[in-house]
Biopython code that builds the backbone (N, CA, C, O; Angstrom):
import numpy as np
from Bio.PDB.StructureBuilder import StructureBuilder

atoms = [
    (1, "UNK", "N", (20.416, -0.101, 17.411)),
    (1, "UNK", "CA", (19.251, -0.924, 17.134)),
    (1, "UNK", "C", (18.890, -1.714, 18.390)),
    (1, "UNK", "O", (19.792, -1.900, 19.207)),
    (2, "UNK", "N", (17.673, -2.198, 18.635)),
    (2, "UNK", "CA", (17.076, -2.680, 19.560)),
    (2, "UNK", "C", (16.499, -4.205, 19.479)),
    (2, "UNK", "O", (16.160, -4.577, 18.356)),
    (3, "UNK", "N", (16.372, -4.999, 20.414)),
    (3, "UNK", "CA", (15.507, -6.222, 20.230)),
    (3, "UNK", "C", (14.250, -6.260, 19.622)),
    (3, "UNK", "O", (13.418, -5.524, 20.153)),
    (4, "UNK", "N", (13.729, -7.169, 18.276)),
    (4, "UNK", "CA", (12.064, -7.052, 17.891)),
    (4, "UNK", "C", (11.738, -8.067, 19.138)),
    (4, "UNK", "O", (12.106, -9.240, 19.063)),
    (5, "UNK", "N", (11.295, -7.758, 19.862)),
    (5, "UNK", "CA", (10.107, -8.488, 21.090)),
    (5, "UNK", "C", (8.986, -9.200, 19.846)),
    (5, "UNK", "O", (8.916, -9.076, 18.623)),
    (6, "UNK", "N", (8.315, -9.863, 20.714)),
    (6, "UNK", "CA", (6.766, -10.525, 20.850)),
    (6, "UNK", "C", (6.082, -10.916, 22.168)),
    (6, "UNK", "O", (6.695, -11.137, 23.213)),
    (7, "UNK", "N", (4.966, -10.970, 22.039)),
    (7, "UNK", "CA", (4.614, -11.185, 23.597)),
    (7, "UNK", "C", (4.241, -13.065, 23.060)),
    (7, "UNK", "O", (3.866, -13.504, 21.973)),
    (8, "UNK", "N", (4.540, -13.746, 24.312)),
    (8, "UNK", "CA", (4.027, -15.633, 23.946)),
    (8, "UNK", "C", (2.382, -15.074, 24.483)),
    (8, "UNK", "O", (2.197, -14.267, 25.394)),
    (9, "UNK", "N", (1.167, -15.826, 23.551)),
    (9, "UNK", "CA", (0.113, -15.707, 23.717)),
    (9, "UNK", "C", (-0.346, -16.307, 25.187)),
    (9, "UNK", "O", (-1.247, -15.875, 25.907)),
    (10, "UNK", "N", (0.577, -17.482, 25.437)),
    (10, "UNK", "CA", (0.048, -17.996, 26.467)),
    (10, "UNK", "C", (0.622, -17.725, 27.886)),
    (10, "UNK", "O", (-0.025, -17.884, 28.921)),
    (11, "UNK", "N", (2.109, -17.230, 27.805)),
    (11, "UNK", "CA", (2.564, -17.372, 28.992)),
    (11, "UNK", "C", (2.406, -15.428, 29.280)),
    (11, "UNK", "O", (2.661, -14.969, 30.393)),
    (12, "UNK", "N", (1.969, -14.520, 28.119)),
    (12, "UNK", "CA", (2.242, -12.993, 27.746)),
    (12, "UNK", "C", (4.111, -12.869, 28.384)),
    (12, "UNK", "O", (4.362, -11.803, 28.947)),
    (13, "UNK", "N", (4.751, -13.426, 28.330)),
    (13, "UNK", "CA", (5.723, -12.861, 28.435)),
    (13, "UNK", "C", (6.400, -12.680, 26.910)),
    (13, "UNK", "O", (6.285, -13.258, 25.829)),
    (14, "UNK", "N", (7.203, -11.501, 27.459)),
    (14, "UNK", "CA", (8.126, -11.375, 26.121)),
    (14, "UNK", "C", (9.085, -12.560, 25.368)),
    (14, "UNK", "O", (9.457, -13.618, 25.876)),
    (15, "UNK", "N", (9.326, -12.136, 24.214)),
    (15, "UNK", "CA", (10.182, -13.532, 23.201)),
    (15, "UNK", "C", (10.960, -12.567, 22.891)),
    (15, "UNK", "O", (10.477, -11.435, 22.875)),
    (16, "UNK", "N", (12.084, -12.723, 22.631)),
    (16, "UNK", "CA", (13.090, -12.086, 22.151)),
    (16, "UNK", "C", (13.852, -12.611, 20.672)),
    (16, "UNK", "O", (14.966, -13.133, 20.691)),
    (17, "UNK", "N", (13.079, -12.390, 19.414)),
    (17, "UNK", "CA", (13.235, -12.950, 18.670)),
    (17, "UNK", "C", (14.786, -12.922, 17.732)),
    (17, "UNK", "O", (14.700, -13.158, 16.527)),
    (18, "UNK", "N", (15.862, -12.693, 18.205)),
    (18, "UNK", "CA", (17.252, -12.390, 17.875)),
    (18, "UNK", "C", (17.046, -11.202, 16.596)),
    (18, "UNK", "O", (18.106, -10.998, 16.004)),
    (19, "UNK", "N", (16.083, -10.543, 16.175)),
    (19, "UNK", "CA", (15.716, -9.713, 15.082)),
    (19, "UNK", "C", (16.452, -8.215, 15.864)),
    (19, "UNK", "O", (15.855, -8.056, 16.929)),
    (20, "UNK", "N", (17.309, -7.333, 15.710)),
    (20, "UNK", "CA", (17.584, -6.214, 16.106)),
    (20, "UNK", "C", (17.156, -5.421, 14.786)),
    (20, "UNK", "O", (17.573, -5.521, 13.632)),
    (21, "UNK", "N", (16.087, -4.521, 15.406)),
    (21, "UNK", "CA", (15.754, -3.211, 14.311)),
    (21, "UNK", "C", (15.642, -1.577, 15.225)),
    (21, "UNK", "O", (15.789, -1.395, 16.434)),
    (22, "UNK", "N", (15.383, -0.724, 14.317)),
    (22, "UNK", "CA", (14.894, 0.419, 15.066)),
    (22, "UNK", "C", (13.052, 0.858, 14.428)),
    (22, "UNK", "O", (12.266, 0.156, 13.791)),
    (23, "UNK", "N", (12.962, 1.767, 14.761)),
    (23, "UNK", "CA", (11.358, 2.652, 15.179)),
    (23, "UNK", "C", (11.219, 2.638, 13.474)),
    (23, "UNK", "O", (10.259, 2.184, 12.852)),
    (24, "UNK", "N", (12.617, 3.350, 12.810)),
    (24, "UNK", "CA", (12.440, 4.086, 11.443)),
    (24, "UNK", "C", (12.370, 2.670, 10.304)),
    (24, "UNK", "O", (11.639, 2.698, 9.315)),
    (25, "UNK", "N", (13.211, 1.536, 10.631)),
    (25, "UNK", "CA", (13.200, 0.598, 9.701)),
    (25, "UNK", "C", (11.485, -0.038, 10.052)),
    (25, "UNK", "O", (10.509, 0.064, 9.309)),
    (26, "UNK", "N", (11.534, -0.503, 11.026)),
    (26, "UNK", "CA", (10.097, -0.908, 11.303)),
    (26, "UNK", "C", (8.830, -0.526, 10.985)),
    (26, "UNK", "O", (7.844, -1.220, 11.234)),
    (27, "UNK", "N", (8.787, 0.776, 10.330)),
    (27, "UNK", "CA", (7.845, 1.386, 9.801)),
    (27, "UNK", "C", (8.070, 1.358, 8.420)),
    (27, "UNK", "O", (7.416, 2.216, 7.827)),
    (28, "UNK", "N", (8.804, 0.630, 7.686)),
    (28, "UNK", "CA", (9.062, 0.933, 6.396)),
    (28, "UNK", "C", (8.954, -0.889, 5.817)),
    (28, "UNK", "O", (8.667, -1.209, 4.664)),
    (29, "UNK", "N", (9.197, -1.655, 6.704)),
    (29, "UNK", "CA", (8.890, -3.197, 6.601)),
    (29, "UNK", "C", (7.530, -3.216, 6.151)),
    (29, "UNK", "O", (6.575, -2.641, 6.672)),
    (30, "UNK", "N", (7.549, -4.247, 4.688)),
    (30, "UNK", "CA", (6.271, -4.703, 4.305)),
    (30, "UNK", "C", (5.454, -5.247, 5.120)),
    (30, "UNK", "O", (6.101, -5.690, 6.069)),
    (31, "UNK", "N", (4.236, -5.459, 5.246)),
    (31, "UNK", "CA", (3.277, -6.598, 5.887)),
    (31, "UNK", "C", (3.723, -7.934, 6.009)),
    (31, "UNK", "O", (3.976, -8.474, 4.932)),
    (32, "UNK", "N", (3.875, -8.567, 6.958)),
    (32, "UNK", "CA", (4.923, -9.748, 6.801)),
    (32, "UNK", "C", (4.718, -10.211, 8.015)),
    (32, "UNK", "O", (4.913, -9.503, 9.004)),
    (33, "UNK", "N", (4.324, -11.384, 8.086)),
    (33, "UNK", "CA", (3.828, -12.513, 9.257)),
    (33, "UNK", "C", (5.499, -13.372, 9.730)),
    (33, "UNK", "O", (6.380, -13.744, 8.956)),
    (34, "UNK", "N", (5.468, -13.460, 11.028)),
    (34, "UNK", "CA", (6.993, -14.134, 11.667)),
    (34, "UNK", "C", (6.475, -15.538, 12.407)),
    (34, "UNK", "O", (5.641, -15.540, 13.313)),
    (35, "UNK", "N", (6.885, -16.306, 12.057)),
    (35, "UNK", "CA", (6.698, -17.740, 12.531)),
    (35, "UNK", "C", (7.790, -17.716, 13.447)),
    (35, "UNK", "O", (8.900, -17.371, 13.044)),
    (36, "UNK", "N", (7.515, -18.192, 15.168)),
    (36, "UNK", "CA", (8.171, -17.979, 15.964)),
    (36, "UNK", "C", (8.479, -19.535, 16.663)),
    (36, "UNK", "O", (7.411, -20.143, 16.592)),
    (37, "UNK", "N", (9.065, -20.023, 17.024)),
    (37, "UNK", "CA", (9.160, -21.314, 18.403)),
    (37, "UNK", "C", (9.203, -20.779, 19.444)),
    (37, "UNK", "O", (10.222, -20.130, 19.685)),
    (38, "UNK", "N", (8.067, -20.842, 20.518)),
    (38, "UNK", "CA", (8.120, -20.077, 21.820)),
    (38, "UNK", "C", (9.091, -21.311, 22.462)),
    (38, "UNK", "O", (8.942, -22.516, 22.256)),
    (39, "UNK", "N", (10.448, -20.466, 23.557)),
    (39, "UNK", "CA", (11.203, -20.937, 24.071)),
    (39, "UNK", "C", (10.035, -20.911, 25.552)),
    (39, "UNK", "O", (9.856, -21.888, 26.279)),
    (40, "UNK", "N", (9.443, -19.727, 25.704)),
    (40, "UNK", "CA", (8.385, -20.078, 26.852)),
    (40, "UNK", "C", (7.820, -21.222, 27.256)),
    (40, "UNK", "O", (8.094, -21.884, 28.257)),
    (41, "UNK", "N", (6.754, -21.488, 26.156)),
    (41, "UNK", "CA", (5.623, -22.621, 26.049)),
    (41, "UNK", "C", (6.031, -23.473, 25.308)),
    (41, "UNK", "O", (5.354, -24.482, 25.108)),
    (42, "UNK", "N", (6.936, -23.331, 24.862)),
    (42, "UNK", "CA", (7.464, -24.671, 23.267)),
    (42, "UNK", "C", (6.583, -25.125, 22.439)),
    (42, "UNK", "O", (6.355, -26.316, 22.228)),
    (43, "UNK", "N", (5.841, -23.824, 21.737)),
    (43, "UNK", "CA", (5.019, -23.651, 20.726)),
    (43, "UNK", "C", (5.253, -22.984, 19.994)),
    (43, "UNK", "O", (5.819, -21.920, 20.246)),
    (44, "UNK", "N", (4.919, -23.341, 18.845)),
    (44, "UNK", "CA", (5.060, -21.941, 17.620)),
    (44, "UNK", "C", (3.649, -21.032, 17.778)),
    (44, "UNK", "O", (2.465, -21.251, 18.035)),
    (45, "UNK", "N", (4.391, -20.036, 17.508)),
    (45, "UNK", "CA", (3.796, -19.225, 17.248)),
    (45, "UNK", "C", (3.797, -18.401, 15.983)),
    (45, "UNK", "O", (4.694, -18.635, 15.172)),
    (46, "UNK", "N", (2.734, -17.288, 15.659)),
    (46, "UNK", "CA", (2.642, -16.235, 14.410)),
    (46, "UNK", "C", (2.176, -15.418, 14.922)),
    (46, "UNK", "O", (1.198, -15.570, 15.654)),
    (47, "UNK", "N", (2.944, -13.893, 14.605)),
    (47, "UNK", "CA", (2.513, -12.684, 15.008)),
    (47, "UNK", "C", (2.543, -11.967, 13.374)),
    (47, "UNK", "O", (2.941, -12.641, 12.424)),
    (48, "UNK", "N", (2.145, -10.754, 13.227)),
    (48, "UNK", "CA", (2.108, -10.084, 12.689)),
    (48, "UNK", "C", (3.591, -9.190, 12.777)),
    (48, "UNK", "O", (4.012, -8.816, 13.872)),
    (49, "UNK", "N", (4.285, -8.912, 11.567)),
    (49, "UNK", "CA", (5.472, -7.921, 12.095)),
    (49, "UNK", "C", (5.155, -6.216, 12.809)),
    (49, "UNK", "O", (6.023, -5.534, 13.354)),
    (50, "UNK", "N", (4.140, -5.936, 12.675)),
    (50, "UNK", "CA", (3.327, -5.004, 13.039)),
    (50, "UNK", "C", (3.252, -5.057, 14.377)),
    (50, "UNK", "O", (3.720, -4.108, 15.006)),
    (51, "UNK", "N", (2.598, -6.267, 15.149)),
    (51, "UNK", "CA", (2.319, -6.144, 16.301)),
    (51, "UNK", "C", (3.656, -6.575, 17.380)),
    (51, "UNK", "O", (3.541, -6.933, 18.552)),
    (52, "UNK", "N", (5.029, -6.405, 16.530)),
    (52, "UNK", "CA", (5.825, -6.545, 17.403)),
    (52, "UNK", "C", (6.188, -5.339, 18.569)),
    (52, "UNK", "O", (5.487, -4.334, 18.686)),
    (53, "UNK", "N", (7.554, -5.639, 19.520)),
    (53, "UNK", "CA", (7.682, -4.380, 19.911)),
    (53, "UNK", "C", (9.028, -4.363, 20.617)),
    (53, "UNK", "O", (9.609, -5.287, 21.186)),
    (54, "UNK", "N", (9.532, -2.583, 20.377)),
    (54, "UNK", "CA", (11.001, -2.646, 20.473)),
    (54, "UNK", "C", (11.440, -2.645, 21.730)),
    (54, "UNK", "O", (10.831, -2.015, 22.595)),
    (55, "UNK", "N", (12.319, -3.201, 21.943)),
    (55, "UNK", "CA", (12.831, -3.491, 23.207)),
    (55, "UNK", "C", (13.436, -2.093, 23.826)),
    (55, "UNK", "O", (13.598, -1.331, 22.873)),
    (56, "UNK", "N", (13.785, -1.538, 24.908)),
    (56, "UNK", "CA", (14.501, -0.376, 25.470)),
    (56, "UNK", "C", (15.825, -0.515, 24.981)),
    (56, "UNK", "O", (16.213, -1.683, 24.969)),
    (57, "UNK", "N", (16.662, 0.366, 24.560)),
    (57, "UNK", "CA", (18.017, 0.383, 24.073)),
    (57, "UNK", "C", (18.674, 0.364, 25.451)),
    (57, "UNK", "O", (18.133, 0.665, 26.515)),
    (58, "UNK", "N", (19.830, -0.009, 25.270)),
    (58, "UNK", "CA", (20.661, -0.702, 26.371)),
    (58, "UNK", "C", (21.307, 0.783, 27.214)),
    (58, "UNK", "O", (21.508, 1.927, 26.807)),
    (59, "UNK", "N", (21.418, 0.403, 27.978)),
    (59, "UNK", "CA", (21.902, 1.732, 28.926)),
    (59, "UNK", "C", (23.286, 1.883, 28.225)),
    (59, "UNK", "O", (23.925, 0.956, 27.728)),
    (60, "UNK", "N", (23.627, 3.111, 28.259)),
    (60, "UNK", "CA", (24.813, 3.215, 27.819)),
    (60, "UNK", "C", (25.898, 4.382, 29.180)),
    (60, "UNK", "O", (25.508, 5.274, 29.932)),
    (61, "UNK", "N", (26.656, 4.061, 29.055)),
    (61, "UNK", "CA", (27.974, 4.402, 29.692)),
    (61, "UNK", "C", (28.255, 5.684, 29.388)),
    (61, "UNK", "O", (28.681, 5.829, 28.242)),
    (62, "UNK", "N", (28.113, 7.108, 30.333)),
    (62, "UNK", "CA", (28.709, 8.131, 29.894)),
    (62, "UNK", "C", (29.937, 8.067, 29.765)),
    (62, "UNK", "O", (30.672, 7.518, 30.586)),
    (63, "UNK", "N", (30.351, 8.668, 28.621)),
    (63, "UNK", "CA", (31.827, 8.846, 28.285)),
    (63, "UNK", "C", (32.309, 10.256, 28.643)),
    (63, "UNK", "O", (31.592, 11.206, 28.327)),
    (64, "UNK", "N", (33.112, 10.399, 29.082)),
    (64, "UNK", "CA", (34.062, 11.541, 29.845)),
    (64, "UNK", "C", (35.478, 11.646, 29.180)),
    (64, "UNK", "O", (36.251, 10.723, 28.923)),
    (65, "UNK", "N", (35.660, 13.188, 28.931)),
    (65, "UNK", "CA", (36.728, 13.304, 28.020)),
    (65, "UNK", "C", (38.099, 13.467, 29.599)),
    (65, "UNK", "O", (39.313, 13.525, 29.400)),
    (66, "UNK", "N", (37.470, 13.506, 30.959)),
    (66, "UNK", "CA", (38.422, 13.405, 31.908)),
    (66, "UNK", "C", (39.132, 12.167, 32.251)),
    (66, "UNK", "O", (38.575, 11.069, 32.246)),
    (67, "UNK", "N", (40.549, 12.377, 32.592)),
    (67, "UNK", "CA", (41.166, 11.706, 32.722)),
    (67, "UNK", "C", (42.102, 11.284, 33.798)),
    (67, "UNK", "O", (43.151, 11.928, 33.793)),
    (68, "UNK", "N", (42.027, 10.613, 34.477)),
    (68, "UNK", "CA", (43.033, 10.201, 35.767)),
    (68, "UNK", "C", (44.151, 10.498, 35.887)),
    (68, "UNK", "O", (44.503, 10.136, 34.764)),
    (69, "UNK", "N", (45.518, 11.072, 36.569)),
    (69, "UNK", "CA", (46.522, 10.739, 36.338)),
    (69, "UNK", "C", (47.411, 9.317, 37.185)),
    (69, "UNK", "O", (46.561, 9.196, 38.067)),
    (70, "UNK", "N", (47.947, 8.751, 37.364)),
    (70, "UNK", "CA", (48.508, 7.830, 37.708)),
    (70, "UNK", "C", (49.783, 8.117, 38.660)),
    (70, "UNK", "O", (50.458, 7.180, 39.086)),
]
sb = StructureBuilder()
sb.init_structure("model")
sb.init_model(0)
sb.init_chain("A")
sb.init_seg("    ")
for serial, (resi, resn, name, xyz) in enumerate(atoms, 1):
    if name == "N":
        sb.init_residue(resn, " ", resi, " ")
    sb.init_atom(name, np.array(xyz, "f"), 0.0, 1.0, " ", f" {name:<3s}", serial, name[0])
structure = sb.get_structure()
């Protein structure tokens, strides 16, 4: 799962609203408005859950079944 983003209206940077979802749950969420405190501007804000957006999933670490010997 990924970060739900928002953009702050005023500063457009991203908010990182501690919400982790994916593509498939997010499309299945009712219509539903998020009351936010911009840590940006130190305003609240309201977005639409709709107009949020998912953050890039975190790089991940290839795993290798090789092994070192010592």
């Amino acid at each position: 799962m990924q970060a739900l983003l928002f953009e702050c209206p005023t500063t457009g940077r991203p908010i990182d609203t501690g919400i982790a979802i994916d593509y498939a749950r997010l499309r299945k969420v009712q219509p539903v408005t998020v009351h936010l405190f911009c840590p940006r501007c130190e305003r609240p804000h309201e977005w639409k859950l709709s107009e949020g957006l998912i953050s890039d999933p975190p790089a991940l670490t290839p795993w290798s079944a090789c092994r070192t010997q010592t």
